[in-house]
C-alpha positions in Angstrom: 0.0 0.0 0.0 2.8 2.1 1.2 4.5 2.0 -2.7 1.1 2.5 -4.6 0.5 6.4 -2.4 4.0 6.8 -3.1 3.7 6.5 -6.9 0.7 8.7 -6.7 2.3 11.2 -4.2 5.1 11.1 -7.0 2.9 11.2 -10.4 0.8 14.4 -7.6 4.0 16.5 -7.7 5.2 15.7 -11.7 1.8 16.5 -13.4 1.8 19.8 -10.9 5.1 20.8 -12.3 4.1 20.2 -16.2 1.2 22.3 -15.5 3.0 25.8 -13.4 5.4 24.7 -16.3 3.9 24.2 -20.0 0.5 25.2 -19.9 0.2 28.2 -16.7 3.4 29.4 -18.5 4.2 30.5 -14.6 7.9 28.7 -14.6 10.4 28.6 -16.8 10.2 24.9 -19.1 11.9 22.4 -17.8 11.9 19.0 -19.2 14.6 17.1 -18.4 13.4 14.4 -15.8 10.2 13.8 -17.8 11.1 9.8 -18.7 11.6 9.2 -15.5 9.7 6.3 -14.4 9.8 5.0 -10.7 9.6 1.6 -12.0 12.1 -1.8 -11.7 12.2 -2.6 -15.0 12.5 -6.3 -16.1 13.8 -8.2 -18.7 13.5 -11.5 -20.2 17.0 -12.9 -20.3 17.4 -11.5 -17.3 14.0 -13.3 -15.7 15.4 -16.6 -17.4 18.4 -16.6 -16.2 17.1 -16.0 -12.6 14.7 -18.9 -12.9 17.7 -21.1 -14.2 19.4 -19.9 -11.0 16.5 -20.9 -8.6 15.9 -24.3 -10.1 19.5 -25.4 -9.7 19.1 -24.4 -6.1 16.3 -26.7 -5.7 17.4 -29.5 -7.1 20.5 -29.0 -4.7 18.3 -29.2 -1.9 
């Protein structure tokens, strides 16, 4: 629970900025920062490989 009102707490203050910023025209544009996602990202050879790892264990066992 705690991530999912930090994610919104996070997405509160970025959409608040792009607003003062692009369309209030109040601050001066500033846009670097914009891809930023606060998300682990995950990839398939990566996932794989971590499976392979957790089987061997197991079998060890």
């Amino acid at each position: 629970m705690d991530q999912i009102i930090n994610c919104y707490s996070i997405g509160e203050e970025r959409l608040n900025a792009i607003l003062q910023q692009d369309i209030l025209k109040r601050e001066k544009r500033v846009a670097k920062g914009r891809r930023a996602k606060n998300i682990g990202h995950h990839k398939i050879a990566n996932m794989k490989k971590s499976n392979n790892n957790t089987r061997g264990l197991e079998e060890n066992e």
